[in-house]
N, C-alpha and C positions, 0 to 999 in steps of 0.2 A: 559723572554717573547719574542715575535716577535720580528725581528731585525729593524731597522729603521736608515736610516743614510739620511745627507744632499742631498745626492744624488736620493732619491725617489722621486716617482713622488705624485703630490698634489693632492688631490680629496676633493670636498666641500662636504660636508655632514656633518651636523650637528647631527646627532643620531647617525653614525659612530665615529665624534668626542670624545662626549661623551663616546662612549664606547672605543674607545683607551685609554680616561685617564684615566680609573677605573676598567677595567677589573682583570688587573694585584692585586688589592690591595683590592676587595669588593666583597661581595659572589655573586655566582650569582642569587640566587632569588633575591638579593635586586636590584640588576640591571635590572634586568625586571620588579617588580613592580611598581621601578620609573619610567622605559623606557615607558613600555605601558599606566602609568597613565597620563604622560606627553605628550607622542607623539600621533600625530593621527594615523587613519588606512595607510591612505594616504603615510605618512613619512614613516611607518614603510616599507611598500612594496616598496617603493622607494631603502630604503638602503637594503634592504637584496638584492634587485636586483643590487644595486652598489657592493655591497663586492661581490654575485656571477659571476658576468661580471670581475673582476679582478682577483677573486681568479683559473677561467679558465684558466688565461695566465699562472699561476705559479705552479698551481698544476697538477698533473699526474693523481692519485687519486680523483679526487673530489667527494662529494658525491652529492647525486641525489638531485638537485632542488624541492621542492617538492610544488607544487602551491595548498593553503589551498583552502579550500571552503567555504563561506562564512557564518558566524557562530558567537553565542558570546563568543568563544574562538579565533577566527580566530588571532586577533591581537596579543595575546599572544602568540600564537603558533608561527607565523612568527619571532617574538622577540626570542622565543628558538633558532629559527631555523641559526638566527644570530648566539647568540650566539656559540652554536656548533660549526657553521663552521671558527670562530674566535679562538675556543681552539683548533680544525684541522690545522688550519695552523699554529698554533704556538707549535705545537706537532712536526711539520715536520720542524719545525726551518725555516721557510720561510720569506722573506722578507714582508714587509707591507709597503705599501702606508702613506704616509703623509694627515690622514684627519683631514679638515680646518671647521671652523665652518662662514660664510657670515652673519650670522645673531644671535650675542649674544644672544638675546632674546630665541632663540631655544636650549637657554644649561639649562636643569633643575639646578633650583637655588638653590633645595636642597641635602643634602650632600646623595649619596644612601645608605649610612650607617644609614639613618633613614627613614628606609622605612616602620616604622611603622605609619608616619605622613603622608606620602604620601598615604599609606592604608586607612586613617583617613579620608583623603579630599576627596578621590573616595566614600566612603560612603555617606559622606553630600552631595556630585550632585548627587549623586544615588537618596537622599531622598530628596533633594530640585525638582528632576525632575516630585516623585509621586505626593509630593504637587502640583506643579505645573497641574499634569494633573487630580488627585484632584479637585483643583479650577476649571477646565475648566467644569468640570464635572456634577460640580455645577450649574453653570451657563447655560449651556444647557438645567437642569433640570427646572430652574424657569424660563427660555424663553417659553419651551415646556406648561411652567404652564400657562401662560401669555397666550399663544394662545389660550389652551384649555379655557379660563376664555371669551375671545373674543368670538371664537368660539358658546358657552353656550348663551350669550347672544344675539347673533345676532339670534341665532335658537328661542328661546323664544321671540323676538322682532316680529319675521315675525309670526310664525306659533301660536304663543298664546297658548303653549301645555307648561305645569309642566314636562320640562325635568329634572330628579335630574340631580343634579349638580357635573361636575365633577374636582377630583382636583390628582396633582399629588404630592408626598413629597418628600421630597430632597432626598434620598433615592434612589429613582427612581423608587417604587413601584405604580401601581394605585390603587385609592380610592374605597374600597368594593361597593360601591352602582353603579359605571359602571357595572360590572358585574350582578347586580338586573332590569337593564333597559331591557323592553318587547319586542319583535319584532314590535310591533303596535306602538312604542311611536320612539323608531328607526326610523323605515320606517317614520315616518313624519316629523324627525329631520332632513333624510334625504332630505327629497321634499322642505323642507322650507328654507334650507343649501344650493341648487346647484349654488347659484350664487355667495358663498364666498368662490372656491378654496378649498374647502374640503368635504371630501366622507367620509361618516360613514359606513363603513362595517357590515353589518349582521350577524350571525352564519347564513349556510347554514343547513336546516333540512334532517336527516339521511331518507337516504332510507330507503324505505319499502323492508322489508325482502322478498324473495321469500320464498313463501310455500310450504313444503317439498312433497313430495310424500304421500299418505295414508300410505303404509306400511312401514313407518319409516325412508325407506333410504334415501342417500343424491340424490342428482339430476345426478350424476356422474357415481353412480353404476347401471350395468344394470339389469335385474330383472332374477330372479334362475332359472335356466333349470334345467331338470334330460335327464339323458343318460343311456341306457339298451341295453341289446343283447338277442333277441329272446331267447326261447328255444324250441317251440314247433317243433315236427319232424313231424307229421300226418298234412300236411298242405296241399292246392292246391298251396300256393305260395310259392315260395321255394327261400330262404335267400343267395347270396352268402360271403361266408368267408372272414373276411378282414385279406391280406397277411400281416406276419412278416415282417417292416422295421427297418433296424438297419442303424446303420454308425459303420463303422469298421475301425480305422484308428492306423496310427504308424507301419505300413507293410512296408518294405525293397520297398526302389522307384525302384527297377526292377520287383516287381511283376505283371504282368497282370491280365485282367478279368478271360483269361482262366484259368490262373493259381489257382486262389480262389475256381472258381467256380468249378474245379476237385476238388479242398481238400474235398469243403463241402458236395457234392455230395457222397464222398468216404465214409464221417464220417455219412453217412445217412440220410442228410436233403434233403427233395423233392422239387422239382421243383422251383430250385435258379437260381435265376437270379442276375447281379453284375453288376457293370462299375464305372471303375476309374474315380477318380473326378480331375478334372482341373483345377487349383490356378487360380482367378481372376487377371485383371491386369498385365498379366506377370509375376507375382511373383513364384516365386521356391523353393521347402524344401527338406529338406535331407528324409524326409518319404511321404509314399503315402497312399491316402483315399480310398474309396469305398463306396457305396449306395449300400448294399444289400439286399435281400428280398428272401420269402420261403414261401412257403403253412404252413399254420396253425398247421398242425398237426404235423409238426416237432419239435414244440416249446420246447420239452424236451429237443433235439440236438441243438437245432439254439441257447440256452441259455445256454447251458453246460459249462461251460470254459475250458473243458478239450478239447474239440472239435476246439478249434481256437490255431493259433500260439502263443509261448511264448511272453511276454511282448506287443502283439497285446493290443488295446483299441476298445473295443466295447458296442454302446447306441443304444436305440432306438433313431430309426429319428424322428426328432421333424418336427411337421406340421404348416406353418403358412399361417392365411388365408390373401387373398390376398386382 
């Protein structure tokens, strides 16, 4: 084990103590079982901050501090975390402090080789704790009853109205015939109640639905258009043709307007018109866009694919109204 001679220096720590005289000769789960059952949160962050405040002067190595979060493992984990760095320095053959215990009272009384008793007793306060909160629990319940029984009759005193009677059970549950009480018999329990510190709540009554549209829909949707394109040609009023728009994008960012608008021209689409488009915001891409547009009647060409550059992306432009 770790070296120790007269010459070391002293540190009080009683959960350190402890674990100086037993490390060497008892496993370590039972060392921790005792440690954490015995010590509190408090002690235990204490000494793991004592041994790492010492073990910095001595070691080159040390490992990382590691500061728990608080949790109901927390206290355990800090006790490993002792642990460990007790078997680290006694790995590296390092000297050890002389820790002293000020306060007998704080050396667990039992052996930690029977750390199936100490396992024993943390169940019985574990289970004397639920009874305990249990009973409290209880008793909340027949106060609450106690009031309600008050309550009941002071309403029936003043207002002279057959309120049923309400009760609660130990349990914690309420009595079926609350929930059977009218809004009429309420409301007067209420008016006859305001000068004893208590409000009897009402259900509040569900709105009235809105009533949908005649034909069916909800209130959100808006009602069916139809959309058509002339055909008549013997007309006095003569229709103008709505131009082809596309977006044509992923073109080489040196390309210009003039440069598209010759290809398309060449490939036989009439009267194109184009302009590069401009990254909002400042922003910058390795490829460039275009708005372009064409008489009608090109739509065989303007759609071809064979007619646009390879790997080019092109849609119709999409229109949104303002």
């Amino acid at each position: 084990m770790a070296n120790v001679n007269n010459s070391s220096p002293v540190i009080v720590n009683e959960l350190l103590c402890f674990m100086q005289n037993n490390v060497s000769n008892v496993p370590k789960l039972n060392i921790i079982n005792v440690g954490c059952t015995f010590y509190t949160s408090d002690e235990v962050v204490d000494a793991k901050a004592a041994l790492y405040g010492y073990a910095e002067l001595v070691c080159d190595d040390l490992p990382r501090c590691v500061q728990r979060r608080p949790s109901d493992n927390k206290k355990k984990l800090d006790f490993e975390d002792i642990h460990n760095l007790w078997m680290h320095l006694d790995v590296n053959k390092l000297s050890f402090p002389i820790f002293a215990a000020a306060n007998l009272k704080r050396i667990p009384p039992v052996n930690p080789s029977e750390a199936e008793i100490c396992a024993l007793a943390t169940n019985v306060s574990s289970l004397q704790q639920e009874v305990e909160a249990l009973s409290n629990l209880k008793s909340s319940v027949l106060q609450l009853n106690e009031k309600l029984k008050d309550v009941h009759e002071a309403v029936c005193n003043r207002s002279h109205v057959q309120v049923p009677r309400m009760s609660v059970s130990h349990a914690g549950s309420s009595d079926a015939s609350v929930g059977d009480m009218s809004d009429s018999v309420l409301y007067s329990a209420v008016a006859a109640a305001d000068d004893d510190g208590y409000t009897l709540v009402t259900k509040k009554k569900d709105r009235p639905r809105t009533k949908l549209p005649s034909n069916g829909g909800n209130r959100t949707t808006p009602p069916l258009t139809r959309s058509f394109t002339g055909q008549a040609e013997n007309s006095a009023v003569n229709g103008v043709p709505r131009r082809l728009v596309a977006y044509a994008s992923r073109l080489h960012s040196d390309t210009t307007d003039h440069e598209l608008k010759g290809m398309l021209e060449q490939a036989g689409v009439k009267d194109v018109l184009c302009y590069k488009l401009v990254p909002k915001d400042g922003k910058t891409y390795k490829t460039s866009a275009f708005r372009v547009s064409c008489n009608p009647l090109s739509a065989s060409v303007f759609y071809n694919e064979s007619t646009w550059p390879k790997n080019c992306e092109v849609r119709d432009w999409i229109f949104y109204n303002k």
